[in-house]
N, C-alpha and C positions, 0 to 999 in steps of 0.2 A: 683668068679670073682676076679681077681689079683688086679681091681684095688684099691676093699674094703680092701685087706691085709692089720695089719698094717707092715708089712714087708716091703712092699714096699711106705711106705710113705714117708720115709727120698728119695729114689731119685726122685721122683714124685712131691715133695715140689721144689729137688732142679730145675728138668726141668722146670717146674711151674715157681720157680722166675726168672731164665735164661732167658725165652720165653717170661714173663713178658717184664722184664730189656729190654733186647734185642728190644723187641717192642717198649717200651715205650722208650729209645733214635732214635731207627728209624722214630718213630711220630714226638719227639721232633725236631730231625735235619732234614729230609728230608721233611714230609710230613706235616704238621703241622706250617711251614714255606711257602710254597708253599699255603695254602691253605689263612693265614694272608694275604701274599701279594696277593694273588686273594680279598680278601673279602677286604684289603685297598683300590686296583683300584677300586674296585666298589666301595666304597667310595666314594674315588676320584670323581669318574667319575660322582655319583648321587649330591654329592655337586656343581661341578664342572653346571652337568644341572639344578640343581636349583638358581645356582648363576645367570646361561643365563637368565634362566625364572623369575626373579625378575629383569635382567638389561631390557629385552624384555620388561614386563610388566610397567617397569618406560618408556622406550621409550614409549609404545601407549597411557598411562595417559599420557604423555604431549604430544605425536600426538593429540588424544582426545582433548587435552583442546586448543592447538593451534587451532582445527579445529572449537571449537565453539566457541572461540576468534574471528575467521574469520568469524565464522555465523553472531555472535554477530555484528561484525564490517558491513559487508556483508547487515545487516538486517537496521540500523541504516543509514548507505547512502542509502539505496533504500528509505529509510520513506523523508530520507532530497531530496533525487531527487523528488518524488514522491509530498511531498511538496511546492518545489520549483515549481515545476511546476504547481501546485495546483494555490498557490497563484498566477506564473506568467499570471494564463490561466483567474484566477477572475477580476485579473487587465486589462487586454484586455479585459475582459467581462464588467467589469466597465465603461471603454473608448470609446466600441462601444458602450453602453446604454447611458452613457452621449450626445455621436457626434448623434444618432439617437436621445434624448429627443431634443437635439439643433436641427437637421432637421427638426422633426416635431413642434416642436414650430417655427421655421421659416416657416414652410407649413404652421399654425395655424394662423399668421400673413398674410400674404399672402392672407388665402381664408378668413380671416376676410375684410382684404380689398378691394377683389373685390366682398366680400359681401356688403360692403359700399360701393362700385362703384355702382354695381348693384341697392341697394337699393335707393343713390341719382340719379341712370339714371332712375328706375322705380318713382320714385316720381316727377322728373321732366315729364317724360311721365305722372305721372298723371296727375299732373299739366293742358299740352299739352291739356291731352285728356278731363279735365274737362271744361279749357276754350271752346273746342269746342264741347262740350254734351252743355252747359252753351249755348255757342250763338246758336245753333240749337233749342234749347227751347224757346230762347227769338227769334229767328227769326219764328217758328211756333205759339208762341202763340201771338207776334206782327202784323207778317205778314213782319218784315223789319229786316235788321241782325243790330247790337247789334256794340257801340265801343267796341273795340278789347279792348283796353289799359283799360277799365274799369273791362270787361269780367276779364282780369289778375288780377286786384287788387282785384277784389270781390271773386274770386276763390283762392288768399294767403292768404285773411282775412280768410278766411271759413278753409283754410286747417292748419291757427297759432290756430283760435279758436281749434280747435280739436286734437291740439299738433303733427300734422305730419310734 
């Protein structure tokens, strides 16, 4: 095999470094340049999308927090409407309880007193009806009717005795 000779080492070394050399400035200038500025854009470009994706994520934390700011606020006037109207609705409920306790205690008055009417027209009917039970007794058990004006005093004494 020629290429084990050492005869032929010294040109073999020298195509060797030649093809080496040769390569290794074609890398250096052409290809190897080319490939920096490939793998810099991508750089570029992946710094460039995570710089978005940190501005992005700062816009929706403060979307986020603007939005439960508004919840927040949002939730706080529904409690105060919600209140307000509580209270307003207690205080009308207060107003009609009071104007109904005032009606009915004005009814209460009312059928007291024509409970008192009733009870002095019934007690003068008793009155009535006792003078004339009174003088039917005394005209059956006399045989003759009885004075009236007597019949009445004896029948107020009898009903002051008895506290009516």
């Amino acid at each position: 095999m020629p290429q084990f000779d050492p005869t032929f080492f010294a040109p073999q070394l020298f195509w060797l470094l030649l093809t080496f050399v040769t390569l290794y400035v074609l890398m250096n200038t052409v290809a190897l340049p080319k490939i920096g500025a490939v793998l810099e854009e991508r750089q570029r470009k992946i710094d460039d999308n995570l710089d978005k994706a940190a501005h992005l994520k700062a816009e929706a934390e403060a979307a986020v927090a603007a939005y439960e700011r508004a919840l927040s606020e949002s939730r706080a006037h529904a409690h105060a409407v919600i209140k307000e109207a509580s209270d307003r609705l207690a205080h009308e409920a207060d107003e009609r309880n009071r104007a109904l306790a005032a009606r009915l205690a004005e009814q209460i008055k009312a059928g007291e007193v024509r409970i008192n009417q009733a009870k002095t027209e019934a007690l003068a009917n008793v009155r009535d009806v006792a003078a004339d039970v009174a003088g039917s007794i005394v005209a059956r058990l006399v045989g003759s009717d009885a004075d009236a004006g007597r019949l009445q005093t004896a029948v107020a004494s009898a009903l002051e005795e008895h506290g009516k």
